[in-house]
C-alpha positions in Angstrom: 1.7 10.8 -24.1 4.8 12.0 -22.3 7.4 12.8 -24.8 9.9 11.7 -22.5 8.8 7.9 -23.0 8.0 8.2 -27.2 11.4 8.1 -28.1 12.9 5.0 -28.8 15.6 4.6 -26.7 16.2 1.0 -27.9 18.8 1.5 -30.9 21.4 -0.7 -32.8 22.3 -4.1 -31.7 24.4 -3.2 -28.2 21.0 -1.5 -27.3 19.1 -4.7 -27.6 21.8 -6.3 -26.0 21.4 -4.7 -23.2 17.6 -4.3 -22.7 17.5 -8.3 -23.5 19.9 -8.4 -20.3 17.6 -6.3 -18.1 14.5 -8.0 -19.2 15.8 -11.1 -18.4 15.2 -12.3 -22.3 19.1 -13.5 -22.3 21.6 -14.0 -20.1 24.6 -11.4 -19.8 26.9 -14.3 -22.1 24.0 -15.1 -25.2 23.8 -11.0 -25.5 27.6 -10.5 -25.4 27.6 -13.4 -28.4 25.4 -11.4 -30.6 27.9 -8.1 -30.2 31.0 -9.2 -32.5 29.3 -10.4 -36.1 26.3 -7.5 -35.8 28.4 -4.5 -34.1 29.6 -3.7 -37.7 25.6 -3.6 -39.0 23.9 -2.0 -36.1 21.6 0.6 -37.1 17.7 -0.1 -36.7 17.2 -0.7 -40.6 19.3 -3.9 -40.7 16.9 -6.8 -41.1 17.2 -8.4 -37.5 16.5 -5.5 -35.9 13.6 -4.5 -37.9 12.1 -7.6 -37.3 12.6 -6.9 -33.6 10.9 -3.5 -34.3 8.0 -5.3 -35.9 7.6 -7.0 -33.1 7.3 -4.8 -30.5 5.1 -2.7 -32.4 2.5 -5.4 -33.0 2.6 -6.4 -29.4 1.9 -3.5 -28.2 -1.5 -2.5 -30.0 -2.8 -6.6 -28.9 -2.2 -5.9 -25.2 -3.6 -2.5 -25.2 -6.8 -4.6 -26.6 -6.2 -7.7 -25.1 -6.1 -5.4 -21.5 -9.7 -4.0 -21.8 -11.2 -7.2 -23.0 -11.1 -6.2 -26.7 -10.4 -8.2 -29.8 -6.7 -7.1 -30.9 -5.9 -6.1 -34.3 -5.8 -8.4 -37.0 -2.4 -7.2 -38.5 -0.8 -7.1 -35.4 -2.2 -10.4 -34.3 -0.6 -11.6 -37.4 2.8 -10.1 -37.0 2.8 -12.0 -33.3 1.6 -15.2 -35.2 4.3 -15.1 -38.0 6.9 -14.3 -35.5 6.3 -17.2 -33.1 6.1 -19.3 -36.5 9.5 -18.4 -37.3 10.9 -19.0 -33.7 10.0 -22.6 -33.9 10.9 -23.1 -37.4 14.7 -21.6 -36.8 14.7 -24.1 -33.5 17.1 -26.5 -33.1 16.5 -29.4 -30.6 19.8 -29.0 -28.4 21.2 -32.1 -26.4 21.3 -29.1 -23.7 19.1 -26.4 -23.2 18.6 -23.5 -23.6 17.3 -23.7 -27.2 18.8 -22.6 -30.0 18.9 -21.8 -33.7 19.7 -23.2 -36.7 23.2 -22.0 -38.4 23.2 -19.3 -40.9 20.4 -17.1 -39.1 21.4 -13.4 -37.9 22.3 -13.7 -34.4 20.4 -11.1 -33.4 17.4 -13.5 -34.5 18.0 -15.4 -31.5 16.6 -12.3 -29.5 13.4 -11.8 -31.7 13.1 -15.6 -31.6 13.0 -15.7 -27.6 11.5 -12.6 -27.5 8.5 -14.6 -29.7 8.1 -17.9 -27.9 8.1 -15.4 -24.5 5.0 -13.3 -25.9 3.7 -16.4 -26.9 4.0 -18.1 -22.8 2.4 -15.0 -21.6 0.1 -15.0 -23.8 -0.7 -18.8 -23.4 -0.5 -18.7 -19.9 -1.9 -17.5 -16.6 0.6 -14.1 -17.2 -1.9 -12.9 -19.6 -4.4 -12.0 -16.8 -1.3 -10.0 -14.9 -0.8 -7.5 -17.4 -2.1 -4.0 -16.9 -1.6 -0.5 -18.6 0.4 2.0 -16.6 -2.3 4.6 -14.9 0.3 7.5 -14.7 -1.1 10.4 -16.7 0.3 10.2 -20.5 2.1 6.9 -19.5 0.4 3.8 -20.9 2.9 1.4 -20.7 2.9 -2.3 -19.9 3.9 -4.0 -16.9 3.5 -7.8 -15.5 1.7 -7.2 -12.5 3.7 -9.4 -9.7 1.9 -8.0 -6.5 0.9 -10.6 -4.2 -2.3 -8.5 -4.2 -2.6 -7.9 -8.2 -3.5 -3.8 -7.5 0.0 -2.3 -8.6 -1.4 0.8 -10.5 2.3 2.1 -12.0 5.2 0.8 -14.6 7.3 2.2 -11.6 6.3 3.5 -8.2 9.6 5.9 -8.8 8.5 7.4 -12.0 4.7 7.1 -12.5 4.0 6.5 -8.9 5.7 9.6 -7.7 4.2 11.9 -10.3 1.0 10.5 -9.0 1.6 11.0 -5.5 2.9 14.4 -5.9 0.2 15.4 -7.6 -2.5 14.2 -4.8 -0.1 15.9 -2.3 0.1 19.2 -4.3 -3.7 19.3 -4.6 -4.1 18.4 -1.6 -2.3 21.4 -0.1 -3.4 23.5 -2.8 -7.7 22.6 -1.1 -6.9 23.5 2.1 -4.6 26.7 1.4 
């Protein structure tokens, strides 16, 4: 594995915030409201945010088996299951969406919460068949294949893609010289 992509670059509550943003998870206002009553508490042992920990760490080991046609984990199928369990439990019917939670849970909940009911739609869903491993060298990271052909190889044709390429080129010129 590339040491570059071990570290966990995801830390503290404004961190979360703003991956949530990027990935689309929440919208640039629902992360700004989980900033003023968590800032205070934002170090990765605080309960939200292990649970959000938790959960990346089980999905993780059920697509890696889920993307060569293997039976994931127990534990971590588990950890997905309780999760998604506790998303609808916390839910609160709206008279508008999007949903919400129920009073009294730790805001940053709301982010574990959506980030369980969206593992569980691709999952459930026809996303589930899109998924594939990153085939850069030492890579292995997940991406949602959205190709209109379905043969994306990288996580990013930038990173991955350009190592990939560079590497063919250099051999290349490495043959014939």
């Amino acid at each position: 594995m590339d040491p570059a992509r071990t570290a966990d670059r995801v830390r503290g509550v404004e961190a979360w915030a703003r991956w949530a943003v990027a990935a689309g998870l929440l919208t640039a206002d629902r992360a700004e409201a989980l900033l003023p009553a968590e800032v205070a508490d934002s170090t990765p042992s605080t309960g939200a945010t292990a649970g959000l920990l938790d959960l990346r760490a089980a999905l993780w080991p059920v697509l890696d088996a889920l993307v060569d046609d293997e039976e994931p984990p127990a534990a971590a199928w588990e950890v997905l299951r309780r999760s998604m369990l506790l998303a609808r439990e916390d839910a609160v019917l709206p008279p508008a969406f999007p949903l919400r939670w129920r009073p009294g849970t730790d805001r940053l909940d709301d982010l574990r919460h959506v980030l369980a009911l969206r593992t569980e739609d691709l999952l459930s869903g026809d996303g589930l068949g899109r998924v594939r491993r990153c085939e850069g060298p030492g890579c292995g990271w997940f991406f949602l294949d959205r190709s209109r052909s379905g043969t994306r190889r990288w996580c990013s044709s930038q990173d991955c893609g350009n190592r990939d390429r560079a590497r063919r080129h250099y051999s290349r010129t490495r043959q014939r010289g």
